[in-house]
N, C-alpha and C positions, 0 to 999 in steps of 0.2 A: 329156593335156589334161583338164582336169577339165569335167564335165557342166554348159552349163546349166540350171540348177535352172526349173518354175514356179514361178508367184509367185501369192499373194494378201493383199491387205490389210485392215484394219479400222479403220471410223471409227466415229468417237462422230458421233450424231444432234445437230444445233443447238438451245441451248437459249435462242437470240434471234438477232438479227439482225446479230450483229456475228462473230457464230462461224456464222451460215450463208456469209456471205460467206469465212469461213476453211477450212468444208468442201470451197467449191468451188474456191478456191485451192490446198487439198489435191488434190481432183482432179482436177484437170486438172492438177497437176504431176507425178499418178500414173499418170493411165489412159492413158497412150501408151505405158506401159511393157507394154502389153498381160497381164492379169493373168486368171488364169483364173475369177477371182472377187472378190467383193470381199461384205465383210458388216457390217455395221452392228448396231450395240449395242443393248442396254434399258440406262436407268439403273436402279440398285437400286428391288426394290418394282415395280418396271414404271410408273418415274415418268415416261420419256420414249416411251411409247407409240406416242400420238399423231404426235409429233415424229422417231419410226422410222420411222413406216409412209410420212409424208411425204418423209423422205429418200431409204428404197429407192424409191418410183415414182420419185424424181425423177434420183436416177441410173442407172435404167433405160433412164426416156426419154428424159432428155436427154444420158443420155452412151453409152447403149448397152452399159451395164456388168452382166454377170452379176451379180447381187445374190442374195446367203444373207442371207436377215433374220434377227435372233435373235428367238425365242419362246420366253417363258417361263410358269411354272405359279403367279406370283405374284400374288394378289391377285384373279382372274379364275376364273369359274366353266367349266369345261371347256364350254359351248357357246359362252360368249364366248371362248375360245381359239382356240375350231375354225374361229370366224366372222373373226374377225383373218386367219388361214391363208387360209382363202375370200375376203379380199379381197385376200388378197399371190397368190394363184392370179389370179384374174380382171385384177388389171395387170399379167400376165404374168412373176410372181414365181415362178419354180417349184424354189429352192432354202432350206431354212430350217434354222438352225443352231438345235438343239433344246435347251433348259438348264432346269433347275428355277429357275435365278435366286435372287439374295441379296436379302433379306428389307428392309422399308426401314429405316434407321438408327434404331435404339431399339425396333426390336420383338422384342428380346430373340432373334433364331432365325427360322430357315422355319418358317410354321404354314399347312397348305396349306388353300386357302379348302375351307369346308365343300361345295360341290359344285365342288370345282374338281379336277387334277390332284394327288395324293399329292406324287408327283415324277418325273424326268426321265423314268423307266422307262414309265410310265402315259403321256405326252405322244408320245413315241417309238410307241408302237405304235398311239396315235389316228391321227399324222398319217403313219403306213406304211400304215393300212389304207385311207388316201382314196386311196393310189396314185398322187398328186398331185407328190410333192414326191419331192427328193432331199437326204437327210436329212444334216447334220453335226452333230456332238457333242462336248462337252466332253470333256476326257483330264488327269490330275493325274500328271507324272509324278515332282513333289513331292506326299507324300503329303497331299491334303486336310483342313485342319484338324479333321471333323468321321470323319474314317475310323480304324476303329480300328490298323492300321497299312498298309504300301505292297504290299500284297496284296490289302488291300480295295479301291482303286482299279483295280487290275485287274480285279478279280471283277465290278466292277461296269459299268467301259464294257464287258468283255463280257457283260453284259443289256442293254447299250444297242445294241451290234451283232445280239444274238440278235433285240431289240426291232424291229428294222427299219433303224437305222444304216447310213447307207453309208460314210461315214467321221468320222474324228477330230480334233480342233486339240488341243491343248495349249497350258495356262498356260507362260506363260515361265518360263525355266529358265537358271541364268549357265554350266554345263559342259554341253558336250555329250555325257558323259559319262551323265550324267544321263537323255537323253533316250534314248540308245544303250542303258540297263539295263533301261529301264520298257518299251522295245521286244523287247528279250530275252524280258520278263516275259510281256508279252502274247502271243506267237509262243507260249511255254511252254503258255498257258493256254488256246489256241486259237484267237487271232483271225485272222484272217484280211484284214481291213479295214485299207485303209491312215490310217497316222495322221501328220496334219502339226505338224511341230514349228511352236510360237509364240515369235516373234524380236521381242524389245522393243529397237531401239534405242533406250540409256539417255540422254533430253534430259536430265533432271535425275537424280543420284547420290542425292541426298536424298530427294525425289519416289519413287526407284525402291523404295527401303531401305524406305520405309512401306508401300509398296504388297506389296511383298513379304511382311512381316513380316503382314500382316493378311491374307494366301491363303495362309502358310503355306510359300512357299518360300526356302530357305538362302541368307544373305546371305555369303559369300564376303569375309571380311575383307580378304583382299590386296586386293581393289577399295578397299577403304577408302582403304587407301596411296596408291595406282596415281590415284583420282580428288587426294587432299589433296596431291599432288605436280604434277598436270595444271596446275591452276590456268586460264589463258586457251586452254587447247589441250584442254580436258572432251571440247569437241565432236570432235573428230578422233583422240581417246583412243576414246570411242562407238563411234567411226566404224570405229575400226578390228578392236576385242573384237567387233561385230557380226558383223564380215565377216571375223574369223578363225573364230571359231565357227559360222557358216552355211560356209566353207569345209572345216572339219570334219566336218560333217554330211554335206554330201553326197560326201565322200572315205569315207564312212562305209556310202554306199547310198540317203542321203536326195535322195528326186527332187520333193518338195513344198517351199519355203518359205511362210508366215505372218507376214505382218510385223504386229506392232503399232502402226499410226502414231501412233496420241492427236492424231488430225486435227495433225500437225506434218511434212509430209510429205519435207523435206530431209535428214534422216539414212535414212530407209529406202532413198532414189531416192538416195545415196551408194552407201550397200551394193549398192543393186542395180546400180550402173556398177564398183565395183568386183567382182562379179561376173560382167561381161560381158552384163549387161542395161541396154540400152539403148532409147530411145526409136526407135519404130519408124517 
């Protein structure tokens, strides 16, 4: 009988009042799935800030839900970082998923502010040394656009783990093959930290294909076919490449899933009843 898997998910922060109402819609159609965590975005640039930090209090307090905030190095001078940290400690935030963050659209590249965070490396061991937090971190198990090839992402979450990391998510990935090599890799190189694979069920084929292509990970042309043949049945095509490849994963040894909702929360809470998670 295959293992139930934990679970956690991520939502994007409201950026009015028509998508907070769809947040909350999302969870509460998620957090009785009981998740061991749940973490909330920055937009690029650390354009949704503000709009984070209000999120995670509010589904701490009022849903009772572990919250990893994301904190990034963009734009911000490393004591306004630390001070953000310091407020996500004091309402009772005590997990922060740590990122250098994507630069905002048209500034050509990360240019890290003149007293702020270099990058991810530098932010990781500020916020290990407050003792505060339990750290999680980005993982590329397609090699990151800006790395010189898939040796460099390893070398480098292991500075992130050396840094004070306690664990890993990864970018989504369409074979689980994929995530089962970068794991090989890392073991190789010495990590030790567990890392959890990131699971996109795919709402939009098109949506996915850009999103991909702009972090850098391999679009899988047989999906081409497999979507332009689905036609009115996309969703339940989703539904099911999800929760074949999350059932490969963990026949594989994987005991964490990551879901990526994009605040859309009925193909994830599929996979997860087709995996034998169910509301509690």
């Amino acid at each position: 009988m295959t293992k139930t898997p934990n679970i956690s998910f991520e939502f994007f922060p409201p950026k009015n009042m028509a998508a907070t109402f769809g947040l909350f819609e999302t969870v509460n159609a998620l957090h009785d799935l009981n998740p061991g965590f749940v973490s909330v975005t920055y937009g690029a640039g650390g354009t949704t800030r503000t709009l984070t930090h209000e999120a995670v209090e509010l589904l701490h307090k009022k849903f009772g839900l572990n919250v990893a905030a994301h904190l990034t190095c963009v734009d911000a001078t490393r004591e306004e970082t630390l001070a953000i940290a310091d407020a996500y400690y004091d309402a009772g935030v005590t997990e922060l998923v740590a990122l250098r963050g994507d630069a905002p659209q048209g500034a050509g590249g990360f240019k890290p502010h003149p007293d702020g965070f270099a990058n991810s490396i530098e932010l990781i061991e500020a916020l290990a040394q407050t003792g505060k937090f339990k750290l999680r971190v980005g993982a590329y198990p397609d090699p990151h656009p800006e790395a010189a090839d898939e040796n460099a992402d390893v070398q480098f979450l292991k500075r992130k783990f050396d840094a004070g990391a306690d664990s890993a998510i990864t970018q989504f990935f369409f074979d689980p093959d994929t995530f089962f090599r970068f794991r090989d890799r890392a073991e190789a190189a010495g990590i030790t930290g567990k890392i959890l694979p990131g699971i996109l069920p795919i709402g939009s084929w098109n949506g996915v294909k850009k999103f991909a292509q702009s972090c850098g990970t391999p679009v899988p042309t047989h999906l081409d076919d497999l979507y332009a043949k689905a036609g009115e049945n996309a969703e339940q095509l989703s539904i099911d490449l999800a929760t074949e490849m999350c059932e490969k994963l963990i026949a594989g040894g994987v005991e964490d899933l990551h879901f990526y909702t994009l605040n859309k929360p009925h193909l994830s809470k599929a996979v997860c009843a087709n995996l034998g998670i169910n509301p509690a």
